[in-house]
C-alpha positions as CSV (number, residue, x, y, z in Angstrom):
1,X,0.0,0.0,0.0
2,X,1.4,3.3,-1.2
3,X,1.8,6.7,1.6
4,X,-1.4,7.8,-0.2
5,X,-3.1,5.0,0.1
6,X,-2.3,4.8,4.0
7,X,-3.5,8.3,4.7
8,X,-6.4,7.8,2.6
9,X,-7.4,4.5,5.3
10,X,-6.3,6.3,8.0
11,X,-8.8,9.1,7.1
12,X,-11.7,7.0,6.4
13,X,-10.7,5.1,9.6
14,X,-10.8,8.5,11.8
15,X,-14.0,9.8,10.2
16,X,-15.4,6.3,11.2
17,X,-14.4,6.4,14.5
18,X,-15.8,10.3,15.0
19,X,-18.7,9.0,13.0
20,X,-19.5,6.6,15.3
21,X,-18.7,8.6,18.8
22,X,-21.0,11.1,17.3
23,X,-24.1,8.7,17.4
24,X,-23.2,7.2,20.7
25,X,-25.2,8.2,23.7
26,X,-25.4,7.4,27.4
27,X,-29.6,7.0,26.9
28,X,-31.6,6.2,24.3
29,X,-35.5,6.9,24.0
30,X,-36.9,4.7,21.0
31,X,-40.5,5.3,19.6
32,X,-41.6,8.0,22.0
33,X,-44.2,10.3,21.9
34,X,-42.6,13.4,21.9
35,X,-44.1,16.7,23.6
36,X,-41.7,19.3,23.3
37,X,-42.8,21.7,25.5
38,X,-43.6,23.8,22.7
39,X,-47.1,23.5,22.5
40,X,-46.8,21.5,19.3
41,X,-48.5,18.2,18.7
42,X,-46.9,15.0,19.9
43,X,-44.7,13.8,16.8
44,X,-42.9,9.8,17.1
45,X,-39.3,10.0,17.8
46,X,-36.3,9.2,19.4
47,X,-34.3,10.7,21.6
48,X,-30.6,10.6,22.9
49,X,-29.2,11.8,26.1
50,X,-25.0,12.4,26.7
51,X,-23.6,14.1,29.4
52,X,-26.6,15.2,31.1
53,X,-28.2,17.2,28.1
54,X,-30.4,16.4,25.0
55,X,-27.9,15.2,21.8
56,X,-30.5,14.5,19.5
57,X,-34.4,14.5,18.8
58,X,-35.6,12.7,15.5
59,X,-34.8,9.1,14.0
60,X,-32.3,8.2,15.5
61,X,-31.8,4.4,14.4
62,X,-27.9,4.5,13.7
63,X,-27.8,5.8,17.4
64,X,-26.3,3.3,20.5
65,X,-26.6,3.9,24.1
66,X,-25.3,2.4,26.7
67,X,-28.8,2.5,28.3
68,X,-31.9,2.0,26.0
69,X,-35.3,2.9,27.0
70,X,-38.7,1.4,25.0
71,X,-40.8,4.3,25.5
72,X,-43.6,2.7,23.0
73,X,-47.0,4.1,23.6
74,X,-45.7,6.5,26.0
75,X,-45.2,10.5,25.7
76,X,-42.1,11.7,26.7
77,X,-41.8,15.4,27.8
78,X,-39.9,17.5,29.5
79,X,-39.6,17.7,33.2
80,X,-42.6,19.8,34.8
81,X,-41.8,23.1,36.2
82,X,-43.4,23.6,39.5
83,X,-43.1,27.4,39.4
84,X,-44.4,28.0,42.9
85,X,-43.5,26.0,46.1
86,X,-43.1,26.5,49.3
87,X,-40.1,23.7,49.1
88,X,-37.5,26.3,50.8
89,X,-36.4,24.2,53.6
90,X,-37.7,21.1,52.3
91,X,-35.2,20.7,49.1
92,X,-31.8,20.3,51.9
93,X,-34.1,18.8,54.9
94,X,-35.7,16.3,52.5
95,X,-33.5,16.4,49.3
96,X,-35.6,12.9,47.9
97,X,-38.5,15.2,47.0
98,X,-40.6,12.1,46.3
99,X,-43.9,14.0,46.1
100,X,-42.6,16.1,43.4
101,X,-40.7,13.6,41.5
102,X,-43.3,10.9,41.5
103,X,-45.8,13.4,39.1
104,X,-43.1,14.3,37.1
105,X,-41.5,17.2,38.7
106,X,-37.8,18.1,38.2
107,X,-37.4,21.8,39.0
108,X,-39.2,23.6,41.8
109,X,-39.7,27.4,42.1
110,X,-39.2,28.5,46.0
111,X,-39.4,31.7,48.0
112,X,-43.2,32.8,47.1
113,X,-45.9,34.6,48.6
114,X,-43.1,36.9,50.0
115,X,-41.7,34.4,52.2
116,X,-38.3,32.7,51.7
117,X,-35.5,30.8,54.1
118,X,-33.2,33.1,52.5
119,X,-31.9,34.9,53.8
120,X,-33.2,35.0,57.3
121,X,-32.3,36.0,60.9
122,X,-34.6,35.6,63.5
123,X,-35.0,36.6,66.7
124,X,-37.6,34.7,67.6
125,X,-40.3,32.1,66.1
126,X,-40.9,32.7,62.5
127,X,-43.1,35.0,61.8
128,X,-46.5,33.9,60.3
129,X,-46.4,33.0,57.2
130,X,-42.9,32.0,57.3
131,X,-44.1,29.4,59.4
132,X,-44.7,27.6,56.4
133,X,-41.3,26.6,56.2
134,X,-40.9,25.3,59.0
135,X,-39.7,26.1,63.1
136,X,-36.9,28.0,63.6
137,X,-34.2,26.0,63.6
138,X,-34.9,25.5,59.9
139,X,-34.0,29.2,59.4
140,X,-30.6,28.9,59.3
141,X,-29.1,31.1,55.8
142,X,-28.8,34.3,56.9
143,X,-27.5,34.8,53.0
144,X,-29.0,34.1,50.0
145,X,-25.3,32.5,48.6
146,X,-25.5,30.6,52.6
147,X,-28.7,29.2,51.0
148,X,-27.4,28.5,47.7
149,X,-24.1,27.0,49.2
150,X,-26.9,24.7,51.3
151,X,-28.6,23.4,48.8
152,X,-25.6,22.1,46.3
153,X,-24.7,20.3,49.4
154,X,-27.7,18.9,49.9
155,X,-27.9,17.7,46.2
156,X,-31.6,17.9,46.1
157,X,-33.4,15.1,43.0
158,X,-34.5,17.9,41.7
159,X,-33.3,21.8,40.5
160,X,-34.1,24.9,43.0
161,X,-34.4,28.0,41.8
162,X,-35.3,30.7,44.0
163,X,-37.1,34.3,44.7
164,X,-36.3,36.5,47.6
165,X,-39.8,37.3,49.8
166,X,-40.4,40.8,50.7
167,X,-42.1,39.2,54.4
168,X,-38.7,37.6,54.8
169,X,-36.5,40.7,54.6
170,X,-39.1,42.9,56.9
171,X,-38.5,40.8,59.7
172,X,-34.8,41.0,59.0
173,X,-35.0,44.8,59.3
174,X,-37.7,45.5,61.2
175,X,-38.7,45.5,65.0
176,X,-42.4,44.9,64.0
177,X,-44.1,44.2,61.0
178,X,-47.5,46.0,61.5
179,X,-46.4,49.2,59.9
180,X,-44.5,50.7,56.9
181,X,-40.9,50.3,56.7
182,X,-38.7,53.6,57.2
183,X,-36.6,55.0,54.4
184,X,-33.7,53.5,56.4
185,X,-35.1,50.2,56.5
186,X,-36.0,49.6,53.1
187,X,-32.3,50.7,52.1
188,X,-31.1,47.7,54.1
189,X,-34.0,45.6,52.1
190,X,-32.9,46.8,49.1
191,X,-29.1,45.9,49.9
192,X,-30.0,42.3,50.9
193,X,-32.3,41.9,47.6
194,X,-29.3,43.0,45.7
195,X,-26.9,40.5,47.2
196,X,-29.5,38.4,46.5
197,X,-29.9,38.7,43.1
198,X,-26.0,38.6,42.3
199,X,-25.7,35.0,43.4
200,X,-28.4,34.2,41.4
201,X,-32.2,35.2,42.7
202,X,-34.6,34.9,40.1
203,X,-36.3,38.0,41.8
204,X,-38.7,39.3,44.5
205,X,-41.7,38.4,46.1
206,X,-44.5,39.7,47.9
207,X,-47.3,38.1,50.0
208,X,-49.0,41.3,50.7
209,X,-52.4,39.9,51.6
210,X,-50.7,38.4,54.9
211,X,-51.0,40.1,58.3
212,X,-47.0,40.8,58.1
213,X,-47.0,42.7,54.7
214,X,-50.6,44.0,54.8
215,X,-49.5,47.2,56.3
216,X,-46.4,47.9,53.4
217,X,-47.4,50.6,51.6
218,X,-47.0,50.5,47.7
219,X,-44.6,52.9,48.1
220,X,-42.2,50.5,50.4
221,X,-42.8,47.6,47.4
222,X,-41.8,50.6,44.4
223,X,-38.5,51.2,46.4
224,X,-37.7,47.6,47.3
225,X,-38.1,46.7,43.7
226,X,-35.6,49.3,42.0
227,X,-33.2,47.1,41.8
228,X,-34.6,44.2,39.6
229,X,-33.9,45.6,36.5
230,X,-30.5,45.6,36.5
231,X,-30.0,41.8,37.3
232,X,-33.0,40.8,34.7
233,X,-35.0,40.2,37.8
234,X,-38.8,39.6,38.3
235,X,-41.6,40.2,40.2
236,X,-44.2,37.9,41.6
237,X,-46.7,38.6,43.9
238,X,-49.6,37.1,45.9
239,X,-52.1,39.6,45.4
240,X,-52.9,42.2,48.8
241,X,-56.5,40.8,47.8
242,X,-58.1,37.9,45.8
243,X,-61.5,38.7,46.9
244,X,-63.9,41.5,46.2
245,X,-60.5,44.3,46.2
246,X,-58.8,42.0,43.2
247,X,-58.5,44.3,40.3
248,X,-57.6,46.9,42.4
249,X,-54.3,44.5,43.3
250,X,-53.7,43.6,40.2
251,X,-53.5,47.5,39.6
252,X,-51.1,47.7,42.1
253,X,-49.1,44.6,41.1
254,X,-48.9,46.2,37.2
255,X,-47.7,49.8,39.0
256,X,-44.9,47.9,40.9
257,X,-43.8,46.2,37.8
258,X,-43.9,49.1,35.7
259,X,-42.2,51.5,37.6
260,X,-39.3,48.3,38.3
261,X,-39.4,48.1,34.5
262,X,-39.8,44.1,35.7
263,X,-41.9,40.8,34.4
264,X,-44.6,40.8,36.7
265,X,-46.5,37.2,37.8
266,X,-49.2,37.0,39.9
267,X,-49.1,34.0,42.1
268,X,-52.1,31.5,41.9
269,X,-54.4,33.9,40.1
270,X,-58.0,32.8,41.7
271,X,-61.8,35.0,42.3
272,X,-61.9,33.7,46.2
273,X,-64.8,34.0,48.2
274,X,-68.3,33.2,47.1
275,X,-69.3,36.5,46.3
276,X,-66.3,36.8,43.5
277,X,-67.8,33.8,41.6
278,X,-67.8,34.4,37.7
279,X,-65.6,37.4,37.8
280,X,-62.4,35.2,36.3
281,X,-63.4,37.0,32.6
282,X,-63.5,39.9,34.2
283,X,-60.1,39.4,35.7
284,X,-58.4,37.9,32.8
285,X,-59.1,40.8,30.7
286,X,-57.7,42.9,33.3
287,X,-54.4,41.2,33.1
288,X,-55.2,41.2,29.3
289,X,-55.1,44.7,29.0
290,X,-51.9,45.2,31.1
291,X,-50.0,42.4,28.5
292,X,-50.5,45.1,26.1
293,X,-48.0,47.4,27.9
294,X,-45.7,45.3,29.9
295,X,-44.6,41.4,30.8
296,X,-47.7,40.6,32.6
297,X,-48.3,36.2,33.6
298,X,-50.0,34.1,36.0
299,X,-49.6,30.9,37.5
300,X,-52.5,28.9,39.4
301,X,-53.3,25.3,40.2
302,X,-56.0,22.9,39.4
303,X,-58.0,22.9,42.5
304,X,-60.9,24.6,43.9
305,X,-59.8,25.0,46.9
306,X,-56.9,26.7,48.3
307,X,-54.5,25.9,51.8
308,X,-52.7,28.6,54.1
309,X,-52.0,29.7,57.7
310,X,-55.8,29.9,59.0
311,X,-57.0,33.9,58.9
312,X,-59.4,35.4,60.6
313,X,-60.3,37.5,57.7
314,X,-61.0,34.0,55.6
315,X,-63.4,32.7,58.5
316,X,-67.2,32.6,56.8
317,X,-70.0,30.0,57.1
318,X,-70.5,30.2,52.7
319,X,-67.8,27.8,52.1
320,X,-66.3,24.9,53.8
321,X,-63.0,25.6,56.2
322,X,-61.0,22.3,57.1
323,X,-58.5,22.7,60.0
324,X,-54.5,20.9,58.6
325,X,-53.3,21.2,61.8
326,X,-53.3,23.6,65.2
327,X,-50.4,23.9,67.4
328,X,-52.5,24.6,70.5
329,X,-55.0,22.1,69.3
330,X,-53.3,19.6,67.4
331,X,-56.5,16.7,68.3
332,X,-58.8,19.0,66.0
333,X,-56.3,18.9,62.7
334,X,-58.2,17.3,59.8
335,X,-61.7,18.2,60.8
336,X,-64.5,21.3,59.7
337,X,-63.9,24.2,61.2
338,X,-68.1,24.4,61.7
339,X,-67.5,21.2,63.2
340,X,-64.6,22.5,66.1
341,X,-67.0,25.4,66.5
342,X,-70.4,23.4,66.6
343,X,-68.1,21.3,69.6
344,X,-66.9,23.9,71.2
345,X,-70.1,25.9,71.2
346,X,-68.6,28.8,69.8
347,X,-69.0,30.8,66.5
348,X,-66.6,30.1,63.7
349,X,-64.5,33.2,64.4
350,X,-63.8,32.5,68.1
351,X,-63.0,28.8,67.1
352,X,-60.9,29.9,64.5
353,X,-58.7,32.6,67.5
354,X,-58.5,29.3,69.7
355,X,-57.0,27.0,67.0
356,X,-54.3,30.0,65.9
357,X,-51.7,29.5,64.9
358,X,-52.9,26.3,62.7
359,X,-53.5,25.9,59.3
360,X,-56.6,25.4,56.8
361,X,-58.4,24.1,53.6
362,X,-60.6,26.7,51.8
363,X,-63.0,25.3,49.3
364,X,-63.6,29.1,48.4
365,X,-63.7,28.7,44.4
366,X,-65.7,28.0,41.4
367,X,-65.2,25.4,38.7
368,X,-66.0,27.6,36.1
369,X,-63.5,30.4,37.0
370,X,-60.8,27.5,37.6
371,X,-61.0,26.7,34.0
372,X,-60.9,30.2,32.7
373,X,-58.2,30.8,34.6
374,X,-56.2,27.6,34.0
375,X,-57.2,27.3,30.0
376,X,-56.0,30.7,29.8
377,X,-52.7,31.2,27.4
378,X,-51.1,33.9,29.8
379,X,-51.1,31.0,32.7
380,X,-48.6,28.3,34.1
381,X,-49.2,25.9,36.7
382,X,-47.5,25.6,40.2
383,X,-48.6,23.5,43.0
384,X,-48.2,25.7,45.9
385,X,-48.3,22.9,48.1
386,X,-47.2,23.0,51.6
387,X,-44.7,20.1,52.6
388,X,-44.8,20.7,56.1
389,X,-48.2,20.5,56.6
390,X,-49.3,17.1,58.6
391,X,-52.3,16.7,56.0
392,X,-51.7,18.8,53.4
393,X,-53.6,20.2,50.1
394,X,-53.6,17.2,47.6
395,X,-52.1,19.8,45.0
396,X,-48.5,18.9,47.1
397,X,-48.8,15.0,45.4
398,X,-51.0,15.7,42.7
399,X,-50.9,18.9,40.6
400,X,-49.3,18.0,37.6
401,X,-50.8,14.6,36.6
402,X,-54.2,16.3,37.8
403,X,-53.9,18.8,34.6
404,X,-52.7,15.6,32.2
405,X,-55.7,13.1,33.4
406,X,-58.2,15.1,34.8
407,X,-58.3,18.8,32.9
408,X,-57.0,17.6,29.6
409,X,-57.7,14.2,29.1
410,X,-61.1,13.9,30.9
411,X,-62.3,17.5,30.2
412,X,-60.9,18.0,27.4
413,X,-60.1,22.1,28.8
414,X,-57.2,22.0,26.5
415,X,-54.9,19.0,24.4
416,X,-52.4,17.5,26.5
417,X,-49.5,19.4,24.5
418,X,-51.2,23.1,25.5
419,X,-51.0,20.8,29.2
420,X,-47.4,20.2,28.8
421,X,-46.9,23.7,27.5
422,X,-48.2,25.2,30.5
423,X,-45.8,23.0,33.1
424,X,-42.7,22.9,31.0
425,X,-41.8,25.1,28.3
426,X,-44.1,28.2,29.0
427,X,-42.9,28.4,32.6
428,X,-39.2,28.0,31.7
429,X,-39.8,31.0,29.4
430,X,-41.7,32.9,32.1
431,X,-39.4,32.5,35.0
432,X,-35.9,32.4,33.1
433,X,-34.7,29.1,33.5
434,X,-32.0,28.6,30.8
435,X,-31.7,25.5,28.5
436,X,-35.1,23.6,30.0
437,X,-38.4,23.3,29.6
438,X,-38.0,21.8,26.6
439,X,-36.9,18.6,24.7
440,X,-34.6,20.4,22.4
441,X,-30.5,19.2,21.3
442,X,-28.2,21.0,23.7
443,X,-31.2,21.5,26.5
444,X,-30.6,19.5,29.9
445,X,-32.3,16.1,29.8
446,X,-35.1,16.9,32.6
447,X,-37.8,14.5,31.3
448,X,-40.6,12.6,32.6
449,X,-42.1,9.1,30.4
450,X,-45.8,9.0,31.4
451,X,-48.7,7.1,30.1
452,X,-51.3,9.5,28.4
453,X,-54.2,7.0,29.2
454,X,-53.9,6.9,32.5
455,X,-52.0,9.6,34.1
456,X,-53.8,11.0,37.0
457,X,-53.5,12.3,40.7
458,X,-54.5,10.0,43.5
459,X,-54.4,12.3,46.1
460,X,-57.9,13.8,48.1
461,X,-58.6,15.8,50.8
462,X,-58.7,12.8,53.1
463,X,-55.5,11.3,51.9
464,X,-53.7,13.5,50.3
465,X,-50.2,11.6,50.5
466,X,-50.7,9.5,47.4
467,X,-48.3,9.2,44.4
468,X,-49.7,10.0,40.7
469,X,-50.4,7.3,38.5
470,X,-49.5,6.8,35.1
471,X,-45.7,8.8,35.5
472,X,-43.3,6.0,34.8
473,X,-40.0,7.6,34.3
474,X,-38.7,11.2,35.9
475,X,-35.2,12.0,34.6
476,X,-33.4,14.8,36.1
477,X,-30.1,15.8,34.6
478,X,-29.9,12.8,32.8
479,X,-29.6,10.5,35.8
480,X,-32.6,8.3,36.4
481,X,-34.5,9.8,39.5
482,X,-38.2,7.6,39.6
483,X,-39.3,4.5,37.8
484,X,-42.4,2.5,38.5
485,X,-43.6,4.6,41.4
486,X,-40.2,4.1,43.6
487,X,-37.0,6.8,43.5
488,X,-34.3,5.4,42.2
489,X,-31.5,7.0,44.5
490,X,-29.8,3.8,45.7
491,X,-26.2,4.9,45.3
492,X,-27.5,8.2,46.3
493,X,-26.8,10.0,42.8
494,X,-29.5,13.0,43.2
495,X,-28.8,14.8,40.4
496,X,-30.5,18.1,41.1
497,X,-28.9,21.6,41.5
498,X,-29.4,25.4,42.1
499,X,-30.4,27.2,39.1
500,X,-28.9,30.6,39.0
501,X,-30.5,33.0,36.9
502,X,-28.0,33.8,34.0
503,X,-26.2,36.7,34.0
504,X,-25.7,36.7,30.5
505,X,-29.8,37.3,30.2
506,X,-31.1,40.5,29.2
507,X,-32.8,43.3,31.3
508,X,-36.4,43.4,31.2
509,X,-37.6,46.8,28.8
């Protein structure tokens, strides 16, 4: 063989060779049903994972892998997006996360309603709703990077990403939180939300419909939020009212976001109370109307009923009130609150002051506005369940495969790839979370294998710790994290991490 000839073989021999490392893979998907998060119909296709991230989506039958996956008859999707969680403390004091991963959840949102574990110093109990989280001595980041640093070393199954709550920061700066903060205070707000947001907050929070925040002015929220802009922040708010006062704090939420030339998102967008019933169209168009001038969104979840500290302004007789649990009372925690009172002989409100602090069930919504709101295109879904609560909302086991079986499937609200849209690829664009949310080449392989027939929640009111069924497969990072209804940890791989918002991204106009 002539020198030609030699370098000719060894050529073809090396463009074999990177030929054929191209088309290997660590995991292999065959004949899936892919939903790409887009909101595009499922198409059949396979797809290859290598070194944590997507490599390839189409036919891919020259492909090998050193792990291959049937995935016939199944969708395959991205991983679900709980954009808001109260999972603060829960993600480094329970890093398994088995009642997000078993419906398909692989990054959690944290730090809503104003309330956050970072960063925190108390000097006392926590003050309610930070309770929420959990007792004191889980309030231990008195940092947002202290927090950060936590969870990497916790190596949570799934991603964290985190906002900074407004309620959190007043009770680091304030003696009491029944007034308006002074000019002083709110510059040593404004100096934690920044340090925040340089390691990597996704933004600020408010929860001004709670007894702590009620009495912040607008004002002390405009000032407080300054700073967003310049990091590419966001804000999201739980509304200062979601009753009869709602457009009025949706006003207010569009002014703060405007003047902090921010994204705004309004947190579990709902028409509480009996008397708001069938006012969702009116609300929507509300928020539609803002979208025409600024980033406006919504997230909700698919229940009519909602779960909090218990609140004296929430006590009526129209709609039912279950008791989750009481710390002076702890006997009375899964029962009516009509029925404590009716035992007690005492009206609702008095039985309501002798349970405090505890927490409740409202059934204080409509079907009809839960749709609207939930089939609407500006919304994304988040559970905001509450880990720490001894019987807890079903939305904490059950929110995600509740939109797949029951609201898509069953009701036919919406096609199960507007569904996915809504929990993947819609929220990852809402909330900034770089490279997922969809099943994309070069995107990180978060993706959950479920069965479209019979996905569904099995969590109730009365047992609400029950694992979807129908989610077969949660992948988080490209390491297998759930199969068949167990977590599959057993060399203790978790492959979740913090997800810093990028500082490459762009300021909001």
């Amino acid at each position: 063989m002539s020198h030609s000839e030699t370098r000719t073989a060894a050529s073809a021999d090396t463009a074999s060779a990177a030929a054929s490392a191209s088309t290997q893979c660590d995991i292999l998907f065959r004949n899936a049903f892919v939903i790409d998060g887009s909101g595009a119909d499922p198409v059949p296709a396979d797809v290859a994972v290598r070194g944590g991230r997507i490599a390839a989506v189409g036919d891919l039958a020259a492909w090998q892998a050193g792990h291959v996956v049937d995935a016939s008859g199944k969708v395959l999707s991205p991983g679900f997006i709980d954009v808001h969680t109260h999972d603060d403390t829960n993600v480094i004091r329970t890093p398994d996360m088995f009642p997000k991963l078993s419906q398909g959840v692989t990054t959690v949102v944290v730090g809503n309603c104003g309330i956050s574990a970072a960063p925190v110093s108390l000097r006392g109990e926590p003050p309610d709703p930070m309770n929420l989280l959990g007792k004191t001595e889980a309030f231990s980041y008195p940092t947002f990077a202290s927090y950060v640093e936590a969870v990497n070393a916790a190596r949570p199954a799934i991603n964290v990403a985190a906002l900074v709550g407004h309620t959190a920061l007043r009770n680091n700066h304030m003696d009491r939180l029944d007034r308006a903060a002074s000019t002083e205070e709110i510059d040593g707000m404004r100096a934690q939300l920044r340090e925040s947001l340089e390691h990597g907050a996704l933004g600020l929070s408010t929860g001004l419909a709670y007894g702590n925040a009620i009495n912040a002015p607008t004002a002390e929220v405009l000032a407080l939020s300054e700073p967003l802009a310049e990091f590419g922040g966001m804000y999201a708010t739980h509304l200062r009212s979601e009753f009869a006062d709602i457009l009025d704090a949706m006003d207010e939420a569009f002014r703060i976001g405007k003047h902090a030339r921010v994204p705004v998102v309004i947190s579990h967008l709902k028409c509480a109370g009996v008397e708001n019933w069938g006012r969702s169209a009116e609300v929507l168009k509300a928020l539609e109307l803002a979208s025409q001038h600024q980033h406006v969104g919504c997230d909700c979840y698919p229940y009519t009923a909602s779960s909090s500290t218990l609140d004296l302004k929430q006590v009526t007789d129209t709609y039912d009130i279950q008791v989750t649990w009481s710390e002076p009372h702890p006997e009375q925690g899964g029962k009516m609150l009509a029925a404590i009172a009716g035992e007690w002989q005492v009206d609702l409100h008095e039985a309501a002051r002798r349970l405090m602090p505890a927490g409740a069930v409202y059934h204080c919504m409509s079907d009809d506005d839960v749709n609207r709101i939930l089939s609407h295109p500006a919304s994304v879904v988040g559970s905001d369940g509450l880990p720490n609560d001894p019987l807890p909302h079903p939305r904490l086991w059950g929110a995600f495969p509740r939109v797949l079986g029951y609201y898509s499937r069953e009701q036919k609200l919406f096609s199960m790839a507007v569904a996915v849209r809504k929990m993947t690829g819609l929220s990852a664009e809402r909330f900034g979370l770089h490279q997922r949310g969809f099943v994309r080449a070069g995107y990180w392989a978060d993706l959950v294998l479920f069965d479209a027939a019979t996905v569904r929640d099995a969590a109730s009111f009365t047992d609400p710790m029950q694992p979807a069924h129908g989610i077969e497969q949660v992948w988080v990072n490209g390491v297998l994290a759930y199969r068949g209804g167990e977590l599959k940890q057993a060399t203790g791989e978790r492959a979740g991490r913090f997800l810093a918002r990028p500082k490459s991204e762009p300021k909001a106009a």
